[in-house]
N, C-alpha and C positions, 0 to 999 in steps of 0.2 A: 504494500500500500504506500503511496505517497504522501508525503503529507508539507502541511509550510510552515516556515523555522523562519526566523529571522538571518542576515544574511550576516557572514563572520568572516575577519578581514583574512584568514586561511583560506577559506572560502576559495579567492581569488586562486591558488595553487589545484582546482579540482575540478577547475568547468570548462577548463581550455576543449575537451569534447563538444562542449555546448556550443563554443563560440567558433567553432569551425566553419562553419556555414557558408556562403560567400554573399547572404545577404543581412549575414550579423554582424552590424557595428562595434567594432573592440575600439577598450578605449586603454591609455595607457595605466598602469601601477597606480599614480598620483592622482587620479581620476577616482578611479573607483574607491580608494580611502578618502577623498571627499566628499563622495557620498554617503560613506559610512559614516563621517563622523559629524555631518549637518543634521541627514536625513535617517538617522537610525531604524526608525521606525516604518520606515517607506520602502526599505530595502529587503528584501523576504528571497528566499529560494524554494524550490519545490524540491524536497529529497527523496529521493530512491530509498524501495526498501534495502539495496545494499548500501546504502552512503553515498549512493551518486546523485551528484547536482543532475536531476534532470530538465529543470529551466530557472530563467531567474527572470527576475524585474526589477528593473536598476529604478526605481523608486519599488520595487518591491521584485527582485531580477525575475518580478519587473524592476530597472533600478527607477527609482523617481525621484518628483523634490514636488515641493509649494513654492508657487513665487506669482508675484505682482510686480508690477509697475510701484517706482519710488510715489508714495504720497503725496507729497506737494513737487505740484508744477509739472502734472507727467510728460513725457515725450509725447507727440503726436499718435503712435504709433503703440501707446500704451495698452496694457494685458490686465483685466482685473486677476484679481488672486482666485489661484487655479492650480490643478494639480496637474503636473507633465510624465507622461513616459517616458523615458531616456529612452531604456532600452527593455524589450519583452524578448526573449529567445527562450526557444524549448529545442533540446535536447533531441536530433533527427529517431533515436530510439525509444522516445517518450509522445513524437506528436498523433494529433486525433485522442486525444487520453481527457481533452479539456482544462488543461493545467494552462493554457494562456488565458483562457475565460477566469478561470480562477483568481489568477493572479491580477488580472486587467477590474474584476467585482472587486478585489479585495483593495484594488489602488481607489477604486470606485467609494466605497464606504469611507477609507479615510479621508479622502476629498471632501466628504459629506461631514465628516466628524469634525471638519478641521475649515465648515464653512465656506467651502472654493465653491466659485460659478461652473465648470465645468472641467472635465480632463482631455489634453489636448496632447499627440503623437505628432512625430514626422515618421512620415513610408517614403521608397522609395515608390516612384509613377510605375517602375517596371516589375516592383513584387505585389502582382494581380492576385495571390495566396493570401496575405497579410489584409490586401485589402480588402476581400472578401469577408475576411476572419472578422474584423476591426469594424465592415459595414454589419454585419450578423449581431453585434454588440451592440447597435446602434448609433455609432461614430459616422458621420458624415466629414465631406471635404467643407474646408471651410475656405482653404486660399493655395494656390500656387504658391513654391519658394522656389524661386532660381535658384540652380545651379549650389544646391545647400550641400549634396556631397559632392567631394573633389573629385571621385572615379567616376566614370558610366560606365555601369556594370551593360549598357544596351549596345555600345560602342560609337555613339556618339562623343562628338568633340566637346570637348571643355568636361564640367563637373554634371551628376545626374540631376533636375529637378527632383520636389521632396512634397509631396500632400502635406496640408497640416488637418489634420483630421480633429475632430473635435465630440463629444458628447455630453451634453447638458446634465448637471447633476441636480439634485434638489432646493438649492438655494435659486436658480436660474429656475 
C-alpha cells in the first residue's frame, strides 16, 4: 500500500527513478532544500510499500509553496495568494495508481486551509498526458507563457511555451 509522508531532505538521494522522465523538471540540491525549509508542510511524497518514492509534489512532490503579490503597490501583473505546483511527478512504475490526484487534492485542501484563491501549475503545450490529467481535476488554461522552459522537448527553436493552468479553490 502506499501511503503520504511528509517529504525529508534524504529524500532527495531516492527519487532520482522518479525524476527520470524526460518531461520531469529536476531542479538543482539548493532548490529542493528551499523548499523544504519554507514550505515544510506542502512538500509530501507518496511511499512504496518497499520504501520507494513513488511520486512526489514539490509543494507536496507535489513540491509546492503559497505566494502573492507584495501588499502595497503591487506590480501590474500581480497574483493574489495562491497555492503553486512546482512540480507533480509519479514514478513510471506507480502511474494510473491515482497518487497524482492524490497528491494534487491534498495540495488542494491546504490551499483551502491556508485561504488561497486558487492552485495554479505550469505544463508543458507538448505533455497532452499531464494535460488531460490536470483538465480531469478541473484545472483549466488560464494564459500562454513564452518560451518558460529553455529546451523544446517538440524540436522547435528557442525555449518550449508553458500553460498556466489554474483551479478555483473555495475562497474564489
Amino acid at each position: 500500500m502506499t501511503s503520504l509522508r511528509p517529504f525529508h531532505a534524504m529524500d532527495i538521494f531516492a527519487f532520482n527513478p522518479t525524476n527520470l522522465d524526460p518531461l520531469t523538471e529536476t531542479y538543482d540540491l539548493n532548490f529542493y532544500l528551499s523548499y523544504i525549509a519554507r514550505w515544510p508542510h506542502l512538500f509530501n511524497v507518496a511511499e512504496g510499500p518497499s520504501k520507494s518514492i513513488d511520486a512526489y509534489q514539490t509543494v507536496e512532490t507535489v513540491m509546492a509553496k503559497l505566494e502573492s503579490s507584495p501588499p502595497l503597490s503591487p506590480p501590474q501583473h500581480a497574483l493574489p495568494w495562491h497555492a503553486h505546483i512546482t512540480a507533480l511527478t509519479v514514478s513510471p512504475f506507480s502511474r494510473r495508481l491515482g497518487l497524482a490526484r492524490t497528491l494534487s487534492s491534498s495540495l488542494g485542501r491546504s490551499g483551502d486551509a491556508y485561504n488561497a484563491y486558487f492552485v495554479d501549475l505550469f505544463v508543458r503545450k507538448s505533455n497532452r498526458i499531464a494535460q488531460r490529467l490536470y483538465r480531469g481535476m478541473g484545472y483549466s488554461v488560464w494564459r500562454t507563457v513564452r518560451e518558460y522552459y529553455s529546451d523544446d522537448l517538440s524540436g522547435g527553436e528557442g525555449g518550449e511555451d508553458a500553460w498556466d493552468m489554474r483551479k478555483a479553490l473555495g475562497r474564489d
